[in-house]
N, C-alpha and C positions, 0 to 999 in steps of 0.2 A: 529944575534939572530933570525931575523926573517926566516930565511930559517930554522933553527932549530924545532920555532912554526907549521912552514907548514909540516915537515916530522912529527911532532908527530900528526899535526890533520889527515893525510892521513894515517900513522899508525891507528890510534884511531877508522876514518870511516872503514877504510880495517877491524880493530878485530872489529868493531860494527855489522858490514854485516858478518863477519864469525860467530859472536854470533848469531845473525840472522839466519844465515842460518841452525845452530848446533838446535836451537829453533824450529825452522821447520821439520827436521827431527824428534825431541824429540816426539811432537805433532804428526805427522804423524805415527811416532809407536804406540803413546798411542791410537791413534784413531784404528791404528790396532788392538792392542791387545786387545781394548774394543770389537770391534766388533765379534773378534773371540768369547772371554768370552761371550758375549750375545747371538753368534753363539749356542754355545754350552749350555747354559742354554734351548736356547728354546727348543734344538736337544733334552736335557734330559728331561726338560716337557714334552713334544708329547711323550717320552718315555715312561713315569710317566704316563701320562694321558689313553695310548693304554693300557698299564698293567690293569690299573686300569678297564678300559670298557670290556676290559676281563677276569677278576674276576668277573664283575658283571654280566653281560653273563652267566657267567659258574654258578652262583648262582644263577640268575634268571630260567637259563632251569633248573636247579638242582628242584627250588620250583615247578616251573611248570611242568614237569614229577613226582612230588611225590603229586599235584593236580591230574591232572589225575590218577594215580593208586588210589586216596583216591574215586574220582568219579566213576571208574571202579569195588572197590569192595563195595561201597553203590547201586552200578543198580542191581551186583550180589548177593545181599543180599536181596535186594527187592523183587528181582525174587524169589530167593531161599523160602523168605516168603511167598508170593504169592501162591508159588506151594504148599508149609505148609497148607496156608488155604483152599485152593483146597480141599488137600486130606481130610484135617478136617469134610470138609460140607458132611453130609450122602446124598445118593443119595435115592432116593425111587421110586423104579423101575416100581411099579404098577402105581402110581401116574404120573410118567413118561407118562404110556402109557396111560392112561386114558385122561390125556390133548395133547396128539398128536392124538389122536382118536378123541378128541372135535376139533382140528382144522379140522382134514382132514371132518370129515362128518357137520364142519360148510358152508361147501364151496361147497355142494351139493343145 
């Protein structure tokens, strides 16, 4: 009977290390396929994330070209009034000359 107990404990270690060994592999796939999945999540956030920075991009230069054109037609409207009041002011031609006539013969 005792040679009977020894082939079942040498059975028993032999399937403990085969479990063992099945265990080890299980492990080493899940550790794979974790890491692939993690792989691939970050791959899709930088995804996510580059989209995302270029939308904001493209909104931002969008607000910023519709800034400048709002500053471009407030200079030319300035101007345009400016020149308005220009031509508003009466000129007085004699009066004109009468004070360029007082500088030039102040300076005699």
């Amino acid at each position: 009977m005792e040679k009977g107990c020894t082939m079942d404990s040498v059975d028993n270690i032999d399937r403990l290390v085969e479990i063992e060994h099945q265990a080890a592999d299980i492990i080493a796939e899940a550790e794979k396929k974790a890491s692939a999945t993690l792989l691939e999540a970050k791959s899709a956030s930088e995804s996510t994330q580059n989209e995302k920075l270029v939308e904001d991009r493209k909104t931002h230069e969008a607000e910023h070209a519709a800034f400048l054109k709002s500053i471009d037609a407030q200079g030319d409207q300035e101007i345009r009034d400016y020149r308005a009041n220009l031509k508003s002011i009466a000129l007085h031609p004699d009066a004109l000359a009468m004070k360029v006539q007082g500088f030039i013969h102040s300076g005699d």
